[in-house]
N, C-alpha and C positions, 0 to 999 in steps of 0.2 A: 521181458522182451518187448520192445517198442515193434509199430508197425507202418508202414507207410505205403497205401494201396495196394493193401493184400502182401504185402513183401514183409519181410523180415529186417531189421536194423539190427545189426550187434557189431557193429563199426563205423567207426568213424567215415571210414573209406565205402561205404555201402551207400552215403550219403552225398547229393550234389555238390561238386566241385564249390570251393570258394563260400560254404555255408557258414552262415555266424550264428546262428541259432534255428530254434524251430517255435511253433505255435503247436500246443498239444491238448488232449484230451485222454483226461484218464477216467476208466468208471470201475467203479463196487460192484461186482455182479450180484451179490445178495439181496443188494438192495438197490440196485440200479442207481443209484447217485451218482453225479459227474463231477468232475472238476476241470475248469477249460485255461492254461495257464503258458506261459513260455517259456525256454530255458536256453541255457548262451552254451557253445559248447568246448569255447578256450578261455581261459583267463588270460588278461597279461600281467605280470605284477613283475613290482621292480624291487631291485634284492639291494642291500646296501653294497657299495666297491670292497673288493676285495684287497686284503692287505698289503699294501705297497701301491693301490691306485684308489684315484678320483673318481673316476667313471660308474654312478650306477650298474648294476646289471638289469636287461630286460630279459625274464622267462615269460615264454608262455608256455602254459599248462594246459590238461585238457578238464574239462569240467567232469562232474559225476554224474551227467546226463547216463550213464547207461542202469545205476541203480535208483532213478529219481525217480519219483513219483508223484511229488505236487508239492506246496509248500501248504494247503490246509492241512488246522493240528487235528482232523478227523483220520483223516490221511496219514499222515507222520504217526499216529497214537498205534494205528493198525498195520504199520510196517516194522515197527518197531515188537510188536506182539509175534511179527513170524509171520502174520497173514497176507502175506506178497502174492501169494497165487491167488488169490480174490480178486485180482486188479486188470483189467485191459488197458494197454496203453497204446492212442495210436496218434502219429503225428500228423498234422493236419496241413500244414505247410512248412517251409524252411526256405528262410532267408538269409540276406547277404549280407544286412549290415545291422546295426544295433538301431536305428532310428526305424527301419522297416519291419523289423522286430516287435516294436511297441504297436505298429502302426497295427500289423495285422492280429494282434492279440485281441486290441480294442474294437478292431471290425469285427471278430471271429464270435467275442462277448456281446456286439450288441447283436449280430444276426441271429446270432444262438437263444438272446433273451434270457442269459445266467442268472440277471440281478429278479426277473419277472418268475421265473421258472421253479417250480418246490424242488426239480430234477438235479438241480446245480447246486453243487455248497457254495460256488464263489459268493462273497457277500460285499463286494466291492468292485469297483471296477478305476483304477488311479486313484483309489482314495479319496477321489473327490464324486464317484456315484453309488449310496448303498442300496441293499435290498429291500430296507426297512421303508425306504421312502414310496418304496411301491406297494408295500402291505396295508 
């Protein structure tokens, strides 16, 4: 179950009008680890035309933000094991377009101090900032 100040998310519809993703935080309660990351919550993808026409098709889809829980493989190893109830997930912001979306992942990362912090597994930040270079 996602959260978003103190509420509950288990819809789409539960969430600001015209939303394109969110900035999230999830944490281990065992061990208090975090992970601070974002996720998009439609796809669009285009299908090839259907028989007797030209015209691509466009679907959009909805994403699997409601069973997501981070893209760390610490994360994914211990979801995968059934240990889903360990996990808090709450969202931190939600945004309206994809370019606002990166913006505020990368704000949320440096305020938070991910790359500095023992508390966070992110170990990256764009790929071009790691953890190591602060150790």
């Amino acid at each position: 179950m996602w959260k978003y100040k103190g509420k509950e998310i288990k819809t789409i519809d539960d969430m600001p009008k015209d939303s394109y993703g969110f900035v999230y935080e999830v944490k281990h309660i065992p061990t208090g680890k975090k992970y601070l990351g974002k996720k998009v919550l439609q796809f669009n993808r285009t299908l090839p035309p259907l028989k007797g026409t030209k015209r691509k098709r466009k679907v959009v889809k909805e994403s699997d933000w409601l069973t997501y829980y981070g893209s760390h493989p610490e994360i994914t190893t211990l979801i995968k094991e059934g240990k889903s109830l360990e996990f808090e997930r709450e969202i931190i912001i939600f945004t309206n377009s994809k370019k606002l979306l990166t913006y505020y992942e990368i704000k949320y990362q440096m305020i938070y101090g991910v790359l500095e912090s023992d508390d966070y597994l992110n170990y990256n930040i764009l790929g071009k900032f790691f953890s190591k270079d602060f150790k």
